[in-house]
N, C-alpha and C positions, 0 to 999 in steps of 0.2 A: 504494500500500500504506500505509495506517493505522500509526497507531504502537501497539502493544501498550499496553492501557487494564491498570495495575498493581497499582488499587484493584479493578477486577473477576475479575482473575487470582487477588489473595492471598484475594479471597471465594468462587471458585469452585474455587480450589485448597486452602481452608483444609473446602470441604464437600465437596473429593473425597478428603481426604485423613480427614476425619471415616468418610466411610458406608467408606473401606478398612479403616479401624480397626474398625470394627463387624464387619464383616463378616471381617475377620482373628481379632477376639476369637473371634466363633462355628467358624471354623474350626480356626484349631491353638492357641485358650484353652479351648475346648468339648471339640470331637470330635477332634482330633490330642492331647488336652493329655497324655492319658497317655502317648500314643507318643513326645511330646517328651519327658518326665520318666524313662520309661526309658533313650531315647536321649543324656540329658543325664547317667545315671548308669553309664552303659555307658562314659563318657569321663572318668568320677571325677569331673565336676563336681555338685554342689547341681542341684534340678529349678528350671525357670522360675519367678525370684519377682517379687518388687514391682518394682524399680530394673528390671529387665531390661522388664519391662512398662511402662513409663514411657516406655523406649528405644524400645520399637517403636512407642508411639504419637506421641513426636514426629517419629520415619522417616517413617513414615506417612502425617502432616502435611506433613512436606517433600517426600515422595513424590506428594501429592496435588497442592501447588503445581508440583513439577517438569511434571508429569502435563498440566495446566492450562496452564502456558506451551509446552511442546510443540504443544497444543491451539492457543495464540495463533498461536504461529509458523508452524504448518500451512495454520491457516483461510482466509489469500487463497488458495490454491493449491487446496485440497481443497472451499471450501464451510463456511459452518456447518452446523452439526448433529449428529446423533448420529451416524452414518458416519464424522467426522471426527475424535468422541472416540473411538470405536472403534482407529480408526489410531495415535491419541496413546498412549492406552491400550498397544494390543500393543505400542510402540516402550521406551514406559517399561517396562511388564512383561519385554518380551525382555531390555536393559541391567540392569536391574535387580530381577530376578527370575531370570530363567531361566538367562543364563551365569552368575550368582555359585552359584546352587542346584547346577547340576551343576558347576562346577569348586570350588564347597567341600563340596555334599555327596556328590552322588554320585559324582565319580572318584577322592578319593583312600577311600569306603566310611567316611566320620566316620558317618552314618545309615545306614540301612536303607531300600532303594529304593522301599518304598511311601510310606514317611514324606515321602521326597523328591520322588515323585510328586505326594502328592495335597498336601503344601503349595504345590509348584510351579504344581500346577491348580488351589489354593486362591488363590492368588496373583493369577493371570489373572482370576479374576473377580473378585477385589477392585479390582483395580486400573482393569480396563475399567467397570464399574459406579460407581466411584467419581468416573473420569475422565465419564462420560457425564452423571451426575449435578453434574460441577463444570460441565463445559461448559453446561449448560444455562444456569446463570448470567453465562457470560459476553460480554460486550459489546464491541464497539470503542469508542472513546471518542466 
């Protein structure tokens, strides 16, 4: 087993963590954005601004690396390829998407279960697509 190449992890984690941001923007900056801004005044807070937007895209970014080295640590075991980003993908998306979305949004009702929904499915392909997209770039040493 290879040792994890770090210079191609933080570039294929820094472009899986770019196309989730993109594709995060179009989902709940786009078409959730009003559902969040309702939702965010429904709890007395201010709707999504700048600083908060900042936040999510450095998540994101570290989301994409985590995503990425998931992908490193899998690949003797599973194969390279896209199969394998898939796996990395769901494992990042399930820890870090899907238990935090339903144990903060949907069971104590902070949102509204479709908001929760379709961020959560908004989620899943950010994060699979972004990872598939980082892996492509990455290499053993």
């Amino acid at each position: 087993m290879g040792k994890i190449n770090i210079g191609r992890l933080l570039l294929g984690g820094i472009v899986a963590g770019i196309v989730a941001d993109v594709l995060g923007y179009l989902v709940d900056g786009l078409w959730l954005a009003q559902s969040w801004n309702d939702g965010m005044l429904a709890l007395g807070r201010s709707g999504i601004g700048g600083t908060q937007i900042v936040w999510y895209d450095v998540l994101g970014l570290l989301g994409g690396i985590a995503a990425i080295w998931v992908y490193a640590g899998i690949r003797p075991r599973f194969g390279a390829g896209w199969k394998t980003a898939l796996y990395a993908g769901l494992a990042v998306w399930f820890i870090g998407t899907l238990l935090p979305n339903v144990s903060f949004m949907y069971v104590p009702g902070l949102f509204g279960r479709r908001l929760t929904l379709l961020t959560t499915l908004g989620g899943l392909v950010e994060i699979v697509v972004g990872t598939i997209a980082g892996a492509a770039l990455y290499k053993e040493a």
